[in-house]
Residue frames relative to the residue before (quaternion, step in Angstrom):
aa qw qx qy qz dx dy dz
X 1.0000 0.0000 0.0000 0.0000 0.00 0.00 0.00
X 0.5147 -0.6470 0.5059 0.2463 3.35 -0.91 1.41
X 0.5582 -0.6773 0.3225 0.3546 3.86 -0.87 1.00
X 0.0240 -0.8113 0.5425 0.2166 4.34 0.18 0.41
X 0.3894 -0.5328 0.6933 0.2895 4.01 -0.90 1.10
X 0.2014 -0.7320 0.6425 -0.1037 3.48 -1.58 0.88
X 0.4070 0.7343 -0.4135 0.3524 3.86 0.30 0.71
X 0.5079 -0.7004 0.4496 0.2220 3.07 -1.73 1.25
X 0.2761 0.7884 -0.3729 0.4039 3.34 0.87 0.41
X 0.0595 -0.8529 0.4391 0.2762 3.83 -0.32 0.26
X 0.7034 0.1264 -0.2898 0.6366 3.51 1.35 0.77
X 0.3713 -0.6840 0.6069 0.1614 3.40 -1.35 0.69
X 0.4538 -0.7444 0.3913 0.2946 3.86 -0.49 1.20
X 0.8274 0.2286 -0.2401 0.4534 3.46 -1.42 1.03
X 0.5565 0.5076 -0.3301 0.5689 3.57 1.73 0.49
X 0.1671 -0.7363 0.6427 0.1300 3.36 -1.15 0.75
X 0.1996 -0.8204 0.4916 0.2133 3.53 -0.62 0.82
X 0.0546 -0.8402 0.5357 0.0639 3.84 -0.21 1.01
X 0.7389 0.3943 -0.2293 0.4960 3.90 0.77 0.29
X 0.1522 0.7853 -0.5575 -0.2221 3.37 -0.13 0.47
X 0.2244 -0.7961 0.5109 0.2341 3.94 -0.50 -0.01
X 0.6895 -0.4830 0.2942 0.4524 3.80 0.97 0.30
X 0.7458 -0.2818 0.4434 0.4097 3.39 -1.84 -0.48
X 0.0239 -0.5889 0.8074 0.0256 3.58 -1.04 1.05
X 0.3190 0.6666 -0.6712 0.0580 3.86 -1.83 0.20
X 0.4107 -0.5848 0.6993 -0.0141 2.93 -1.54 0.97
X 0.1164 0.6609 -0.7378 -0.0727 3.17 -1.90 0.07
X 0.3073 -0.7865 0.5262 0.0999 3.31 -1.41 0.66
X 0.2956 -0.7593 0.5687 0.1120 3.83 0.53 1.40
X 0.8063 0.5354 -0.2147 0.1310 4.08 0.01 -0.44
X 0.3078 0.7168 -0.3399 0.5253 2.99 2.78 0.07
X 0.3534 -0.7058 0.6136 -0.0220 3.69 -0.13 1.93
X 0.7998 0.0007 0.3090 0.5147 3.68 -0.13 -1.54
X 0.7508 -0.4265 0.3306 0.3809 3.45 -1.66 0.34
X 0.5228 0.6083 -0.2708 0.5323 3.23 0.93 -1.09
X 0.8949 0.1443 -0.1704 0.3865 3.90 0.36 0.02
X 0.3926 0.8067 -0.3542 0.2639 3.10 1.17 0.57
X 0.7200 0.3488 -0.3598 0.4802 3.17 1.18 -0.51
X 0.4038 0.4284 -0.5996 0.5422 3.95 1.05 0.56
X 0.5294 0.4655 -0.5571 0.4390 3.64 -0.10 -0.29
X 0.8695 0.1801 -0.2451 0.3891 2.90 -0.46 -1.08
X 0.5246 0.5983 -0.5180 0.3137 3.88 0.27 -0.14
X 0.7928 0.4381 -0.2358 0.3522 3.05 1.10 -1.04
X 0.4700 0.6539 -0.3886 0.4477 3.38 1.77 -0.12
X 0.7479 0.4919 -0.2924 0.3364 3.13 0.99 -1.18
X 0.4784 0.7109 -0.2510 0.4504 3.55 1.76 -0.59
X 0.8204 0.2900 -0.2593 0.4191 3.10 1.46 -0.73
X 0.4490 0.5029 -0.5059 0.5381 3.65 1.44 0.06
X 0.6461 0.4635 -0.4631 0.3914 4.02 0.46 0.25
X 0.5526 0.5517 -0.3953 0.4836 3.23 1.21 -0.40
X 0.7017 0.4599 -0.3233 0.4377 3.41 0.54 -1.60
X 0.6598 0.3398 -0.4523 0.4946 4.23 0.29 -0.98
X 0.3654 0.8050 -0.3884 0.2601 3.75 0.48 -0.35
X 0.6876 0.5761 0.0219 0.4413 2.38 0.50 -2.27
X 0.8255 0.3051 -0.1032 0.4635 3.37 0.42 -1.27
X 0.3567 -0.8551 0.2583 0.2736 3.50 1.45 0.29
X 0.0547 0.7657 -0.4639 0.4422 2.77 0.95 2.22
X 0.4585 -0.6819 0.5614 0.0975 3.47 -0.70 1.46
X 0.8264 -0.0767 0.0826 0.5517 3.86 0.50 -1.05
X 0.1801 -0.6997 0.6403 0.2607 3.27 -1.40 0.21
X 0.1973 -0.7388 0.6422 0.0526 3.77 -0.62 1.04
X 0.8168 0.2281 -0.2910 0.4430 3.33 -2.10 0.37
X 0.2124 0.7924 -0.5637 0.0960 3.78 0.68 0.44
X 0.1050 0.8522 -0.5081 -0.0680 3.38 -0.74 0.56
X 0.2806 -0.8156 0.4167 0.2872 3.65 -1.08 1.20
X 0.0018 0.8201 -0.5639 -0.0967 3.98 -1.25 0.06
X 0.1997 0.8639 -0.3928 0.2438 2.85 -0.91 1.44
X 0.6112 -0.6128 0.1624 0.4739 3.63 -0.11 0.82
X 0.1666 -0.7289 0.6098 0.2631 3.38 -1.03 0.21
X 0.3366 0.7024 -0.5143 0.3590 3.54 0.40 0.97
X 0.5942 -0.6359 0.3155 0.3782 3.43 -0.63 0.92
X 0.5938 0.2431 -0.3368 0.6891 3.95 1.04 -0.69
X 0.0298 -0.6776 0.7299 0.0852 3.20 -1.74 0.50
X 0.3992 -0.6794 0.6147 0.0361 3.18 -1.82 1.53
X 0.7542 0.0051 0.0798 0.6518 3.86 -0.12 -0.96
X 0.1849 -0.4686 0.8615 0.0642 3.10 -2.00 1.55
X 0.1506 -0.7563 0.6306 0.0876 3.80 -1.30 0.90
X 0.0993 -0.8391 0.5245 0.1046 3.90 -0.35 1.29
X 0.1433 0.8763 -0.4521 0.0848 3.35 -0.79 0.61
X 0.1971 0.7736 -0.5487 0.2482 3.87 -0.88 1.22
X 0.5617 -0.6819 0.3380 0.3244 3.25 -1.17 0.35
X 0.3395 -0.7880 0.4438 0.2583 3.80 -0.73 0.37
X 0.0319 -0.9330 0.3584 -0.0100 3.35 -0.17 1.19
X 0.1926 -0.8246 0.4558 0.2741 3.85 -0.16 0.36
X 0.5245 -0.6662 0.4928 0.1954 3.54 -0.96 1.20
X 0.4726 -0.5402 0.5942 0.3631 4.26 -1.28 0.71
């Protein structure tokens, strides 16, 4: 898999974005306790790289994370647009 830049940002400097392809997101249902939250979310993010990937997308921009703010935490939702660089 070809390397995709990931960032909440809605442009990445000295890139032109000439493709957009839509809303890629992921979510990661298995984040038990604090103590696992960043595997949650690594792996969420692993998959919104697969998915812009897939669609031969250089970057996803404007990523945004959501998630409870309760002490146990169930679903981290990832989400941004996949976009393909000139």
């Amino acid at each position: 898999m070809t390397e995709i830049i990931l960032t909440t940002t809605s442009s990445i400097e000295g890139k032109t974005i000439k493709e957009y392809f839509g809303i890629v997101s992921a979510q990661s249902n298995q984040v038990l306790d604090r103590t696992h939250v960043a595997q949650g979310v690594s792996g969420a993010l692993d998959e919104v790289a697969n998915r812009a990937s897939e669609l031969g997308a250089d970057a996803v921009v404007g990523m945004q994370f959501v998630g409870p703010t309760a002490h146990y935490y169930d679903t981290i939702h990832i989400y941004g647009t996949a976009v393909k660089f000139k």
